[in-house]
C-alpha positions in Angstrom: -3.1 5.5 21.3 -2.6 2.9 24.5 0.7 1.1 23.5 0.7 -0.7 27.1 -0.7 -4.0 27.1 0.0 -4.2 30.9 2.2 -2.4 33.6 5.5 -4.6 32.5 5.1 -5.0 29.2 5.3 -2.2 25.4 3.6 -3.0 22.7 6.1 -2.0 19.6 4.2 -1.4 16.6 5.8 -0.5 12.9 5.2 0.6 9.8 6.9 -1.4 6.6 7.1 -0.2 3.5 5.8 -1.9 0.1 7.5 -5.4 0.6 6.8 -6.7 -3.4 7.5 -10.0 -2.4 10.6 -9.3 -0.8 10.2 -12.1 1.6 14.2 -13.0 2.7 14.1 -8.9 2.7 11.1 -8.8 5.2 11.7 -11.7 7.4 15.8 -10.1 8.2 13.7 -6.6 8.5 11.8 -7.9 11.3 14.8 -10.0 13.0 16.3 -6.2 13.0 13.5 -5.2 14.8 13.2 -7.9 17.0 9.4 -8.3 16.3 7.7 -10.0 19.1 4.5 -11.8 17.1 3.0 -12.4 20.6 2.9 -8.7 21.4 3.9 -6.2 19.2 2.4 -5.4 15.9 3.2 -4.2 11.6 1.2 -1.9 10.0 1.9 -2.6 6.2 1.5 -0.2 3.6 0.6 -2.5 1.0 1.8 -3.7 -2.2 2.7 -7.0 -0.3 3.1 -8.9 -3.4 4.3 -8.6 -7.0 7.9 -8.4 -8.8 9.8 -10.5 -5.9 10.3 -14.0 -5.9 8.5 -14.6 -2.6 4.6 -13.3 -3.0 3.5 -16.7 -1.7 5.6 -16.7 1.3 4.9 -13.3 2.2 1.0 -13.9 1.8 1.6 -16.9 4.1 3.5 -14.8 6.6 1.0 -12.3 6.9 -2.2 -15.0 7.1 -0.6 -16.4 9.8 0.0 -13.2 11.8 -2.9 -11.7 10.7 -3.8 -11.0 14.4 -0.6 -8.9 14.4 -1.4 -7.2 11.4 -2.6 -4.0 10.2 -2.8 -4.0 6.0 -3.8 -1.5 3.1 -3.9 -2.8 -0.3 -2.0 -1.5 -2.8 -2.6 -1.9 -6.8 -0.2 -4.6 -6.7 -2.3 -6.5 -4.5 -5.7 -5.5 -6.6 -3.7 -6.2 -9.6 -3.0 -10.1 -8.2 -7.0 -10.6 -7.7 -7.5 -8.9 -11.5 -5.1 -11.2 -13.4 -6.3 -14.4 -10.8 -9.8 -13.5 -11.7 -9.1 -13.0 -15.6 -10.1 -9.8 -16.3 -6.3 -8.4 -17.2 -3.3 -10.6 -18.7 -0.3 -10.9 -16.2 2.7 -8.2 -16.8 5.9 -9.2 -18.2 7.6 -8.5 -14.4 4.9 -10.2 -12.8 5.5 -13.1 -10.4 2.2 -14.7 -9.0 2.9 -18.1 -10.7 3.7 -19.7 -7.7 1.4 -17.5 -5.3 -2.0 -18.8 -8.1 -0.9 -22.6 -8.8 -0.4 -23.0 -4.6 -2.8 -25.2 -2.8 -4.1 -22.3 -0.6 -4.5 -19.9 -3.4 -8.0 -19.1 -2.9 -7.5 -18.9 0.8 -5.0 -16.5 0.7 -6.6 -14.3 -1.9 -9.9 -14.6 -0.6 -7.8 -13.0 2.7 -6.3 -10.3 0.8 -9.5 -8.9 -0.5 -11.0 -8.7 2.9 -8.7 -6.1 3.6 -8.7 -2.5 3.8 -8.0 1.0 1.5 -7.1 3.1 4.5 -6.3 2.4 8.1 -6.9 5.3 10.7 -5.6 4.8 14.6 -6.0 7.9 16.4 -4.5 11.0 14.5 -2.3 8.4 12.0 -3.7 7.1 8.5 -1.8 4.8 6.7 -2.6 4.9 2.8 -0.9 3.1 0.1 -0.6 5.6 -2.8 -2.3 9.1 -1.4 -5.4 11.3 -1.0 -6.7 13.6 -2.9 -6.7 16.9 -1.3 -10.0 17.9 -0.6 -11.2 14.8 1.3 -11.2 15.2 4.8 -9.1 12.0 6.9 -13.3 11.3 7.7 -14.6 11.3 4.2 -11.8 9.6 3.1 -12.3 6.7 5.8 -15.8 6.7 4.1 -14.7 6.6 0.6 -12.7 3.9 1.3 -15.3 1.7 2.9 -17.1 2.2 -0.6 -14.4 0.6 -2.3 -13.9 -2.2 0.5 -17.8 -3.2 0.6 -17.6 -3.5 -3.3 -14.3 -5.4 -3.1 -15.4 -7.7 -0.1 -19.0 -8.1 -1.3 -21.1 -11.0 -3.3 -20.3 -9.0 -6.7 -16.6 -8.5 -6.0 -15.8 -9.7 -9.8 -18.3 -6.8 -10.6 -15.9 -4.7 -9.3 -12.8 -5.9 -10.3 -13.7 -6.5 -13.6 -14.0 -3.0 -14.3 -11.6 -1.4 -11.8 -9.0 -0.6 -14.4 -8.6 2.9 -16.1 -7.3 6.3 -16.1 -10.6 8.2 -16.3 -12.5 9.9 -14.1 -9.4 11.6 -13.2 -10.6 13.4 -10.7 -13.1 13.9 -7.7 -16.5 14.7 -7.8 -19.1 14.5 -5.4 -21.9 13.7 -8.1 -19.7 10.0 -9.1 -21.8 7.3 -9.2 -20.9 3.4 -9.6 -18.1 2.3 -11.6 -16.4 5.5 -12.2 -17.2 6.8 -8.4 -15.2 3.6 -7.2 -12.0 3.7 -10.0 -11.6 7.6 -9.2 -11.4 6.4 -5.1 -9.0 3.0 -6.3 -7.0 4.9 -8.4 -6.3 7.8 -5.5 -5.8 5.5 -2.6 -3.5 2.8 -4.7 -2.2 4.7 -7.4 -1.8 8.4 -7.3 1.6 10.5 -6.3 1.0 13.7 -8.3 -2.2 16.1 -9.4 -3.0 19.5 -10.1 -4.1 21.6 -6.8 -7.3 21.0 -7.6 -7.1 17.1 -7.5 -7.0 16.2 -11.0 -4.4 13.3 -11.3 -1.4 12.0 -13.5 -0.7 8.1 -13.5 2.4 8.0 -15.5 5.1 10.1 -13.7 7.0 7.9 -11.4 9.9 9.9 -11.2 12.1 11.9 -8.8 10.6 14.9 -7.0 12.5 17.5 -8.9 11.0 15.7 -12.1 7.9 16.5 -11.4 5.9 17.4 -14.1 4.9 21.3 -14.8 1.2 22.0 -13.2 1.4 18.6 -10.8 2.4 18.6 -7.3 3.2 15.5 -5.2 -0.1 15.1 -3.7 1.2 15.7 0.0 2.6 19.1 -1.4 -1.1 20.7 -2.5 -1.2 23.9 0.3 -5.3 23.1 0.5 -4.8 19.3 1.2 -7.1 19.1 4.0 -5.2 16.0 5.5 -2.4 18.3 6.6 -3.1 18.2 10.3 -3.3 14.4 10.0 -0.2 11.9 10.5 0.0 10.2 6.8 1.9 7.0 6.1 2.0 5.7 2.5 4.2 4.2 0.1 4.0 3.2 -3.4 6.4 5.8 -4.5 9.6 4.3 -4.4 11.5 7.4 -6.2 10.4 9.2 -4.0 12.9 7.4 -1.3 12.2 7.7 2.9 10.1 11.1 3.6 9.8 12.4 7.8 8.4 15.5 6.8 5.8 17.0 9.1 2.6 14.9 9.3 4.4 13.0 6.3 5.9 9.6 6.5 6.9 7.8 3.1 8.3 4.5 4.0 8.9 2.8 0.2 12.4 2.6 0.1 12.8 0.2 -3.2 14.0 -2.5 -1.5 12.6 -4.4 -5.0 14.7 -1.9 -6.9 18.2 -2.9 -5.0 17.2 -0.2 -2.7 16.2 -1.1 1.2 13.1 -2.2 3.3 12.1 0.3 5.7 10.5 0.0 9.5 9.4 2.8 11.3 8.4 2.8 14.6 5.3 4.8 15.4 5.8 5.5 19.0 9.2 7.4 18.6 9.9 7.4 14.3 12.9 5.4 14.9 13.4 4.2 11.2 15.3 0.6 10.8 16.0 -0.9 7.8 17.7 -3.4 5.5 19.4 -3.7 2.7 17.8 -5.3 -0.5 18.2 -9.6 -0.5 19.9 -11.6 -4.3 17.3 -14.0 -3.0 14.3 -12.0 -3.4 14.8 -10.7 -7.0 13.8 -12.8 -9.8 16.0 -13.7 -13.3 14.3 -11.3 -15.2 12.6 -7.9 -13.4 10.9 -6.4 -16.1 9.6 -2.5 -15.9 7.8 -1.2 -13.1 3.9 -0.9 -13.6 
């Protein structure tokens, strides 16, 4: 990975966990920092928007430095382009209102789908949710560009009409179509536990010594066949900050009163911030 842009000057590049809209959260996470927008770079683990008061700002934010900008979706993010598109109703702790009624809605969204379900840089991949644990980092790179050709293609609203659901629960290589892309959404955006052969569980959100009996945390399978590969993710806020080995969990529930994290990629340095009044709306509603 070449971090030098030239003989005087480092490129710092970090990953953030999920932000939910935490803008006044974001913006004193990257003063902390002392992000440079002309040089260094974020690597965002998606779930950008959703449950804080300042989607539309943070969306705004990250259009602008999209240059600077490295993004996974998360199913917040998918969940935004459902309800926009109206396939699905809004949840009670949703709040898009001001992100859909803004004058550069469809800009922004239209932005947002055009990104991607994994980002690989040398031996790191950064995932929002997980993997299940027999795809390779490679298959899973192709997987993903499955869901991202459906999601940024002329029949997108194909796509996201029927992305939502529980079943298939599990991988197969004979998947076709709908089910073939909702088993790779669901993984990649949604998934923290499964059975050790990959058959997943969508409604533990728990702590790790609450897991379920029969589920692992998906990092914790012995087969994965990721293990040799650095993973960042988020999504799991329970879960809390994770430097295991070849493991990096980075969502910290900053939404939740908890903190934003940062970590830096060339030496794991972890910075963070404390959650911000500002960024939590009247009434935050359960956590879908």
């Amino acid at each position: 990975m070449a971090f030098f842009i030239d003989d005087d000057l480092l490129m710092a590049i970090y990953a953030i966990g999920d932000i939910q809209g935490c803008y006044h959260a974001f913006r004193a996470l990257l003063t902390r920092i002392h992000f440079d927008p002309k040089l260094d770079q974020l690597w965002l683990v998606g779930d950008l928007i959703n449950r804080g008061s300042g989607s539309l700002n943070v969306l705004r934010w990250c259009y602008e430095h999209q240059d600077n900008v490295k993004v996974v979706l998360g199913n917040h993010d998918l969940h935004a382009l459902v309800v926009f598109n109206g396939f699905a109703a809004a949840h009670r702790g949703d709040t898009l209102d001001a992100l859909f009624t803004s004058d550069d809605c469809d800009v922004l969204l239209d932005w947002l789908r055009h990104q991607r379900l994994i980002y690989q840089e040398d031996n790191y991949l950064m995932v929002h949710a997980g993997l299940l644990p027999q795809w390779t980092a490679e298959q899973a790179m192709a997987y993903a560009g499955e869901v991202e050709a459906a999601l940024q293609g002329d029949n997108y609203l194909d796509f996201l009409s029927d992305m939502y659901g529980n079943l298939p629960n599990s991988w197969s290589d004979t998947l076709t179509g709908k089910d073939r892309l909702r088993v790779l959404t669901n993984a990649m955006t949604r998934l923290r536990v499964c059975t050790p052969k990959g058959e997943m569980e969508f409604t533990f959100k728990g702590e790790l010594e609450d897991v379920p009996a029969g589920f692992l945390p998906w990092f914790d399978v012995p087969t994965r066949a990721t293990k040799n590969t650095l993973v960042i993710f988020g999504h799991w806020s329970a879960l809390g900050l994770q430097q295991r080995e070849n493991v990096y969990a980075l969502d910290t529930g900053c939404l939740w009163g908890g903190q934003l994290t940062a970590m830096n990629i060339q030496t794991k340095a972890i910075t963070q911030v404390e959650s911000h009044p500002l960024d939590k709306p009247l009434k935050l509603n359960h956590l879908v």
